[in-house]
C-alpha positions in Angstrom: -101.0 22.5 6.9 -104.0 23.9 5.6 -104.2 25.6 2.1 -106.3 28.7 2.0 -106.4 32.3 2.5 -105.4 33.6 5.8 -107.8 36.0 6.5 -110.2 33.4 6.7 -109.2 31.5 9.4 -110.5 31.4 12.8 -108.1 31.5 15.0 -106.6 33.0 17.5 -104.0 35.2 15.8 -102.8 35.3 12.7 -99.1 36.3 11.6 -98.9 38.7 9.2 -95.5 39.1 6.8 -95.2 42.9 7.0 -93.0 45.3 6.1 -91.2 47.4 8.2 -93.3 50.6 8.1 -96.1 48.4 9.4 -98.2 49.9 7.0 -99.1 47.9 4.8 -97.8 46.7 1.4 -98.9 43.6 -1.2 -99.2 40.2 -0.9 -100.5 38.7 2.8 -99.9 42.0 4.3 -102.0 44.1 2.1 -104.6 41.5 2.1 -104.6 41.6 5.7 -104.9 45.5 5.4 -107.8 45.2 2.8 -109.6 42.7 4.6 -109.1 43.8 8.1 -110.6 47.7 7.8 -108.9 50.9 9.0 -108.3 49.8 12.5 -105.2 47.4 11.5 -103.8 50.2 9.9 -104.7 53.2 13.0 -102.9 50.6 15.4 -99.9 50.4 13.3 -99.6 53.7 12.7 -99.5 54.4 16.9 -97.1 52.0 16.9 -94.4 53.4 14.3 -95.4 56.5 16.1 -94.6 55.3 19.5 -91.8 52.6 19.2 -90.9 51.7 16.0 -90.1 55.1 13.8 -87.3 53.4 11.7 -89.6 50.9 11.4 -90.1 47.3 12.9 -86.8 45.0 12.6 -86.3 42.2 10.9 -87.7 38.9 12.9 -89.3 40.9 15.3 -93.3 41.1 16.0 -95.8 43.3 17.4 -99.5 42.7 18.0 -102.5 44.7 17.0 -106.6 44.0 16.4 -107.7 42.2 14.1 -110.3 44.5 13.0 -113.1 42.8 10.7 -110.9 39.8 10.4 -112.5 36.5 12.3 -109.1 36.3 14.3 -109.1 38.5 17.8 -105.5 39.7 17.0 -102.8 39.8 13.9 -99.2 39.8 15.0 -97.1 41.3 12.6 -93.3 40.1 12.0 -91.1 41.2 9.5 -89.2 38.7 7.1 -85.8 38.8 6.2 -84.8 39.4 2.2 -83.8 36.0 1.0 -79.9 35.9 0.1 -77.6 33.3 -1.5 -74.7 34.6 0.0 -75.5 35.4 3.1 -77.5 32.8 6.0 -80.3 34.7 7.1 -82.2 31.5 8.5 -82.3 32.7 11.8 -84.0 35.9 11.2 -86.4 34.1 9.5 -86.8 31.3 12.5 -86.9 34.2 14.8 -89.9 35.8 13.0 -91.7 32.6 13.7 -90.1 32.3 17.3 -91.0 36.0 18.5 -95.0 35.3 17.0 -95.5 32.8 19.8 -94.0 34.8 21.7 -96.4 37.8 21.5 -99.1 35.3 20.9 -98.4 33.1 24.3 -98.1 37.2 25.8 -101.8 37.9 24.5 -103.3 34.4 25.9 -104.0 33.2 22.2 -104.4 29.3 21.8 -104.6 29.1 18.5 -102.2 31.1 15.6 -101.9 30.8 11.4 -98.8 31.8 10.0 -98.2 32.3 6.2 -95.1 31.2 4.5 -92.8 34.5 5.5 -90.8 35.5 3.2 -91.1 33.2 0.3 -93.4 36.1 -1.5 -91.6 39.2 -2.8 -88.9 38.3 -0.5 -87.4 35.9 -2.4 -87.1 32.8 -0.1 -87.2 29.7 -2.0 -90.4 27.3 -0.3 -88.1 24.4 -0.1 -85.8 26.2 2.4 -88.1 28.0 3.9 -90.4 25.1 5.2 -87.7 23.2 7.0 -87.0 26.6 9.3 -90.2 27.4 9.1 -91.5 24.3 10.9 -88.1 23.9 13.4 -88.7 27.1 14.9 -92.3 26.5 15.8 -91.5 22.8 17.0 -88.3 24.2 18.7 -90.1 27.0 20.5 -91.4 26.5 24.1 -95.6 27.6 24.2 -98.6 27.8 25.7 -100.5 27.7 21.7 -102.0 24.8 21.4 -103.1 24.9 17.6 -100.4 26.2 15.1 -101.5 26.3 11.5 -99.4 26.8 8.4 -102.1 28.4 5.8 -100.4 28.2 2.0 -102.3 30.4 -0.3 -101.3 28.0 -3.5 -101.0 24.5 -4.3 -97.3 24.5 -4.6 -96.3 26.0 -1.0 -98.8 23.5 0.4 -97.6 21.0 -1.2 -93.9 21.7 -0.3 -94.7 22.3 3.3 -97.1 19.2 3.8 -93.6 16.9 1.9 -92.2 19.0 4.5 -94.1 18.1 7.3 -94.3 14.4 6.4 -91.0 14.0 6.0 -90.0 15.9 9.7 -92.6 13.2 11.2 -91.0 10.2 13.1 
């Protein structure tokens, strides 16, 4: 668990929560956007172009450059829309399944992930964490370092309590 800003790690890959149109939006993903230059955004474009014209679906992910970022690659996954009548925790374990996926595809070592869906998305951090941290431990990779960046004090402190408290 590291608490930071994203686009400042070095690392591998970093996960970015995007939208469906891949093309940007607020929170991580537009910071990504800002921070990464116009060749995040070219890439994206091509690939809404190409593949995903109704955009990318929910808990799936796609790579592109990372552009100015210090990361060699950001693989983008889209969230699901939190729901208190409906269990979406699977879409949201998939998001985090289908980055190490396209990270172990691309050779990367190392990968950051941001709390998906707990922004505009409306997950609460305290469920999120738990599936959050399952699906990565639960997914069979090659990525040797997997880093949880929180952007404020409470997500990091809910997914280190988390973390500690998953720890035999």
């Amino acid at each position: 668990m590291v608490r930071g800003d994203i686009t400042e790690q070095s690392v591998d890959a970093i996960v970015n929560a995007a939208n469906s149109s891949l093309l940007g939006g607020g929170g991580v993903d537009g910071a990504i956007h800002r921070k990464g230059g116009s060749q995040i955004l070219a890439e994206c474009r091509a690939l809404r172009a190409s593949q995903y014209g109704r955009g990318l679906p929910t808990g799936e992910a796609v790579a592109t450059t990372a552009g100015r970022l210090p990361a060699q690659w950001v693989i983008h996954t889209v969230g699901p829309v939190y729901s208190a009548t409906e269990d979406r925790s699977a879409l949201l374990a998939a998001c985090h399944t289908n980055s190490l996926h396209i990270a172990d595809s691309l050779g990367a070592t190392s990968i950051a992930f941001p709390a998906i869906s707990t922004g505009i998305y409306s997950w609460p951090l305290a469920d999120a964490a738990p599936i959050a941290i399952a699906a990565v431990l639960a997914t069979p990779t090659t990525v040797q370092e997997v880093r949880f960046v929180l952007y404020d004090e409470t997500a990091y402190e809910i997914f280190q309590r988390t973390w500690q408290d998953w720890k035999p």
